[in-house]
C-alpha positions in Angstrom: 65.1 97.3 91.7 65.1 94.1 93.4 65.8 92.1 90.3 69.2 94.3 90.1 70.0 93.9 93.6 70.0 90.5 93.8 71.7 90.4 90.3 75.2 91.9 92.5 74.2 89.3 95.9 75.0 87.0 93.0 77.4 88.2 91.6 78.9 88.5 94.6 78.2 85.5 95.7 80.1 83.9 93.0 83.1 86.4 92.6 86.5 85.6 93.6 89.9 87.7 93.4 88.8 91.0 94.0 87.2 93.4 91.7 89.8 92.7 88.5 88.7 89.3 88.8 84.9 90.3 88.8 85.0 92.2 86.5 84.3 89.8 83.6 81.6 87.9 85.4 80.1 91.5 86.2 80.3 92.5 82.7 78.5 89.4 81.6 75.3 89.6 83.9 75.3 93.2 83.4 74.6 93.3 79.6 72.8 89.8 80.2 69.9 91.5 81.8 69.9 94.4 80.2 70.9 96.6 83.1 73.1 98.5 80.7 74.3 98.4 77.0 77.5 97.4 76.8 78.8 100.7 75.5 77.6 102.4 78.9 78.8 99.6 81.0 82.5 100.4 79.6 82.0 103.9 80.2 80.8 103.0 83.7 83.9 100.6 84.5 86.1 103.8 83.7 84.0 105.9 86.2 84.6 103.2 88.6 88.3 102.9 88.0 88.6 106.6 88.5 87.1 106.8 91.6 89.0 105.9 95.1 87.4 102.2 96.3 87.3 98.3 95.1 86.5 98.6 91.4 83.6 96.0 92.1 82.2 98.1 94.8 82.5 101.1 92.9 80.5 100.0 90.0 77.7 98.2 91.5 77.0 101.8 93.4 77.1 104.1 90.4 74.8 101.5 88.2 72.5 101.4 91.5 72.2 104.7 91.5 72.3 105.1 87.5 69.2 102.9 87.8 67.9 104.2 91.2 69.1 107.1 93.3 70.8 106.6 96.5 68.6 103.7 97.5 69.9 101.7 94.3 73.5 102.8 95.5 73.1 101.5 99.0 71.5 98.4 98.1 73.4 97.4 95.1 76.9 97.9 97.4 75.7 96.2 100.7 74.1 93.1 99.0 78.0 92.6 96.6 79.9 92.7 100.0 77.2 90.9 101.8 78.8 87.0 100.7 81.9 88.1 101.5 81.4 88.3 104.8 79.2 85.0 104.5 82.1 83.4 102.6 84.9 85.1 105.7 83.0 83.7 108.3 82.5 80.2 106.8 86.1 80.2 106.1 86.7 81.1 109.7 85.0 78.0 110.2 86.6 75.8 108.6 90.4 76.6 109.3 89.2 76.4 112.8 87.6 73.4 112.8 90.0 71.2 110.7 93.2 73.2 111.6 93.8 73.9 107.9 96.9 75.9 106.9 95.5 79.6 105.9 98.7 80.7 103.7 98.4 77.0 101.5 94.9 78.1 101.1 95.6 81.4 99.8 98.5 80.0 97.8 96.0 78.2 96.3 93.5 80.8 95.3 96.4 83.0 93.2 96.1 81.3 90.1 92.5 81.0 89.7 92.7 84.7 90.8 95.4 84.9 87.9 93.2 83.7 85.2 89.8 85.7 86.2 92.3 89.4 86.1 93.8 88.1 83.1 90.5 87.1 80.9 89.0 90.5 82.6 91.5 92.4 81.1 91.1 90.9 77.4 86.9 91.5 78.0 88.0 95.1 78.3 90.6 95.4 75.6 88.1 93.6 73.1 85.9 96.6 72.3 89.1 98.7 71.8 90.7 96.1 69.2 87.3 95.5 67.1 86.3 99.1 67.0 89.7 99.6 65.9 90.2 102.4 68.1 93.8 102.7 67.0 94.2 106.1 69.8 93.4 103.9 72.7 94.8 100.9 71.7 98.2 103.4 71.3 97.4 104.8 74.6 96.7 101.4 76.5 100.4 100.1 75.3 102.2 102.9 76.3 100.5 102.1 79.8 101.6 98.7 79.4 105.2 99.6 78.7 105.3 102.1 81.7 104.1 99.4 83.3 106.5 96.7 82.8 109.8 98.8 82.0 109.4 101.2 85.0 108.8 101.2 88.5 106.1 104.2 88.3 103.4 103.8 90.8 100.4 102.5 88.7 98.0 104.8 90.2 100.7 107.5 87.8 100.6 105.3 85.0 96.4 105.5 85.0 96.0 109.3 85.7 98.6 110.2 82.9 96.9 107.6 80.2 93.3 108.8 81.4 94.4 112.6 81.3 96.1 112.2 77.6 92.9 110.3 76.9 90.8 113.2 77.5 93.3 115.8 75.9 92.8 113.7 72.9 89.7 112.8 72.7 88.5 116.4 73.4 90.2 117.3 70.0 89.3 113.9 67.8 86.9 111.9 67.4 86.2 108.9 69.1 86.7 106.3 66.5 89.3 106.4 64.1 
């Protein structure tokens, strides 16, 4: 357990942007130690989507307690927010003591942010283009065009693609 634990310190240690922007770097360790396969990580990440909470903090308690109970849960999610509240109070720090600008430095942050949400996204799309899983693939686009064309709250946009997800996939099978 305490292999896994400090597996998300680290992870949060070295995450930036939110839980988007994890994502990918969560998705790599994950499989990289064999916590999960990568098919039950995906299925995880949609658990974790579906569920109120920070995407991050949602999945590192559901694998905690996949892997351990409630102990697992508690541990996995205090020791991913634990360097964020290192990495606050350094920050804290710092503006302080050199008088530094706080909205340059966030400014600053966006794109890298930008990139990590970006190449997260594509790590989750990837499984859907090389199974060939034409139904999601149809369903992510049409989330996409909501999305873009419309001013739908997102949260809409995710329940109505997760719910025809389900109608559908209750009546076909997975890969077609």
């Amino acid at each position: 357990m305490f292999k896994m634990v400090f597996l998300f310190f680290e992870i949060g240690f070295i995450s930036f942007g939110g839980g988007w922007a994890s994502l990918g770097i969560i998705k790599q360790l994950i499989i990289e130690n064999k916590l999960l396969t990568e098919k039950a990580l995906q299925d995880a990440i949609s658990i974790s989507q579906m569920t109120p909470g920070p995407v991050a903090v949602n999945l590192a308690t559901y694998i905690g307690y996949l892997k351990y109970g409630l102990p697992g849960a508690f541990l996995n999610t205090l020791f991913l927010v634990m360097p964020a509240i290192i990495y606050y109070y350094i920050a804290k720090m710092f503006l302080k003591k050199f008088n530094l600008n706080k909205n340059s430095l966030m400014k600053s942050l966006r794109l890298g942010t930008v990139v990590l949400i970006s190449v997260t996204f594509l790590s989750v799309l990837k499984p859907i283009i090389i199974e060939k899983n034409i139904i999601s693939a149809i369903i992510a686009l049409y989330a996409l065009i909501l999305f873009i064309k419309t001013k739908i709250d997102p949260i809409y946009i995710i329940l109505s693609s997760a719910i025809i997800g389900m109608v559908i996939f209750s009546y076909v099978s997975y890969s077609l």
